[in-house]
C-alpha angles and dihedrals in degrees: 000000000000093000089048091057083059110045086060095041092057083043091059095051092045080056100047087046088052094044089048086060099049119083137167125213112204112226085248089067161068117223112204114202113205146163121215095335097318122111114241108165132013116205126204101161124080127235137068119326129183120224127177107263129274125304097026088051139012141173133230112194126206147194116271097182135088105281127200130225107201106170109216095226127042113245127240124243143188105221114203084266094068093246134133116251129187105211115181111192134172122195134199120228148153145176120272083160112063100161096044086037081064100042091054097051110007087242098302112142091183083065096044102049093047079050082051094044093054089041092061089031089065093037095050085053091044086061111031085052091070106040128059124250081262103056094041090056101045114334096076105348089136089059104049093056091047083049089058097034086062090052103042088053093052086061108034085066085073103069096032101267138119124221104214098173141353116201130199104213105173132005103182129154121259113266089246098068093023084095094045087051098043089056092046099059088036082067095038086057089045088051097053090045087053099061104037084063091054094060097049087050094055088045094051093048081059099048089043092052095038093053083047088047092048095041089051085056096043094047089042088056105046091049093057087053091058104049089044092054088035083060104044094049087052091050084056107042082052095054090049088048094053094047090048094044094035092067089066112012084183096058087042087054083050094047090049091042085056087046089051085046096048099045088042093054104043097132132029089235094061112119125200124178098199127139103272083216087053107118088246088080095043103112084050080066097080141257081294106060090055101049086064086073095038123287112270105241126229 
């Protein structure tokens, strides 16, 4: 019984040995064989691989696939302008490296992305030192983040790791100088306004003066027709006048004589104190008393 015991027992430890040597790497991964801390096989291909048993050996496995450093907090900068800028960026990476990748941070990810951190951090400020808040923001903001792409990647290589993109996500202004900037474009935009309104006023004022001056002229003109044309229709009706009167003067001293009458008498309350026997009532006299002076003809 006792040798049975045994026998099992010394079956269960040859497994576990052969077990201990067995390994898979996933096809998403790098598997790093080493012996106390030194790198003895790197491997790129998936599937099952055998390893002498802990301690003598062990494995470190990493990430073959396309990782992202997204800093929490946006950093501040100094643009060529002296002011204080917030950039948040974010870069793409992975390893192409695996065994200097080790070498550089014993595996640790937490190490090399705080390497990686410092690496875009100097070359942020590398770039934005040299360009003004404008040009980071729009004017060249491609190139900026191809300027610091190129850095990064030089020296990513060093610590096995390939920079495939660096992103710039936000460029704001510190909290401290957003109120001073926002002022100053709301009086930027005042002015503007300003100024735009002034010059409609002024051009107002021109049309305005131009339509008086137009209407002046207008009015001017035509007044000059019509009393040309005043004149002339009086001339004529003068001379009308003067060829039709002109045939009988006694019968044109009756017809103004019935004029006189007619605007004297308008209304029936009209009063004159005048000598009936004056020679303005001396057609109400009767056919006779004209005929004294000669009877006016039809």
């Amino acid at each position: 019984m006792n040798r049975l015991v045994s026998y099992v027992i010394a079956a269960l430890i040859v497994l576990a040995l052969m077990f201990s040597t067995l390994f898979v790497v996933d096809q998403r991964q790098y598997a790093i064989v080493f012996a106390l801390g030194e790198v003895k096989k790197v491997i790129n291909d998936p599937g099952l691989h055998f390893k002498l048993p802990p301690p003598f050996q062990n494995v470190l496995f990493l990430d073959k696939r396309i990782l992202t450093l997204d800093t929490p907090e946006a950093d501040r900068f100094i643009t060529a302008e002296k002011k204080n800028i917030l950039v948040d960026a974010y870069v793409k990476w992975h390893i192409v490296d695996p065994r200097l990748y080790f070498i550089s941070f014993t595996g640790d990810e937490r190490r090399s992305q705080d390497r990686m951190s410092q690496i875009v951090k100097a070359a942020l400020n590398d770039e934005i030192t040299k360009r003004t808040v404008r040009e980071v923001i729009s004017g060249e903001r491609g190139k900026v983040m191809d300027a610091i792409r190129q850095k990064v990647a030089e020296e990513a290589k060093q610590i096995g790791v390939e920079i495939l993109d660096v992103r710039l996500k936000r460029v704001d202004y510190v909290e401290q100088i957003n109120n001073s900037v926002y002022e100053r474009m709301k009086a930027e935009r005042a002015r503007v306004a300003n100024e735009l309104r002034s010059t409609g006023a002024a051009e107002s004022e021109k049309i305005r003066a131009d339509a008086d001056r137009q209407r002046t002229v207008i009015l001017a003109e035509a007044y000059r027709d019509a009393e040309k044309i005043r004149g002339d229709g009086d001339a004529k009706a003068s001379q009308t006048y003067a060829q039709a009167f002109g045939q009988n003067p006694e019968f044109y001293k009756f017809y103004r004589s019935l004029e006189a009458y007619r605007a004297s008498f308008r209304n029936h309350n009209d009063l004159m104190v005048v000598d009936p026997n004056s020679e303005f009532f001396k057609y109400f006299r009767g056919a006779g008393s004209g005929a004294a002076s000669g009877s006016p003809r039809k």
